[in-house]
C-alpha positions, -999 to +999 in steps of 0.1 A: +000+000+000+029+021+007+038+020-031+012+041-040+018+067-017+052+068-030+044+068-069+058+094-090+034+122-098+036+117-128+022+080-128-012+095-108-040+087-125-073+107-121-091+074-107-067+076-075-071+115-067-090+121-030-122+140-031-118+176-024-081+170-042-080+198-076-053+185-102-043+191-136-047+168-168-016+159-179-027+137-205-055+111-219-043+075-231-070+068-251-082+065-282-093+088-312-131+086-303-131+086-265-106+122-267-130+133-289-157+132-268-138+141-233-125+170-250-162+175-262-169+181-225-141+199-217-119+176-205-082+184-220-046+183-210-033+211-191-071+217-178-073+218-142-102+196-128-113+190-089-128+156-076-159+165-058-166+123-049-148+091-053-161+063-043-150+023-041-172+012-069-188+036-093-180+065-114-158+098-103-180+132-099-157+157-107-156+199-111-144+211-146-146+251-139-182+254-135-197+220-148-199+183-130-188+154-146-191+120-142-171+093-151-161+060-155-132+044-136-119+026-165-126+060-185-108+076-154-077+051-152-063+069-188-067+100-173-030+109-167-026+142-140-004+164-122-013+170-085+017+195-080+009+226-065-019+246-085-024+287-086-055+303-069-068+311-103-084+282-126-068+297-157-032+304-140-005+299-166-027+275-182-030+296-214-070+286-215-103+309-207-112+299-174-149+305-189-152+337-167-162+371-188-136+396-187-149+427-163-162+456-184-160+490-164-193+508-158-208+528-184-191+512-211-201+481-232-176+456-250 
């Protein structure tokens, strides 16, 4: 049991993140189809993603900026992520719209 405490980071998989636990998607090993339609829902590398429940059996709830997510273990197991420290903001040298409207200031319109 100690050996998976002591994996590399980079050998995490989403399917063993804690609840509560935000990480970043390193990559998907997966097929043409199934990234097509996880990056469909939003679910691409370098997006940051938060596991809201994880249970022994059944599929991972997760947090993808403001939209839940279930899936799959198996679907989860090629889910390759970072769990390295992450910035305070979603979009933090991510290079990607963290889907939040830029502020206008009063008076004005875009």
């Amino acid at each position: 049991m100690n050996s998976d405490v002591e994996q590399s980071v980079a050998g995490l998989s989403l399917s063993e993140v804690e609840p509560g636990r935000r990480v970043r998607v390193e990559a998907i090993r997966a097929g043409r189809a199934l990234n097509a339609r996880l990056a469909a829902m939003g679910l691409l590398a370098g997006v940051e993603v938060k596991v809201i429940r994880r249970s022994l059996t059944g599929p991972l709830v997760l947090a993808i900026r403001d939209t839940r997510l279930m899936l799959g273990r198996g679907v989860a197991r090629r889910i390759q992520v970072d769990a390295g420290p992450l910035a305070d903001s979603a979009s933090a040298g991510s290079g990607r719209n963290s889907g939040t409207p830029p502020t206008v200031p009063s008076g004005k319109t875009p």
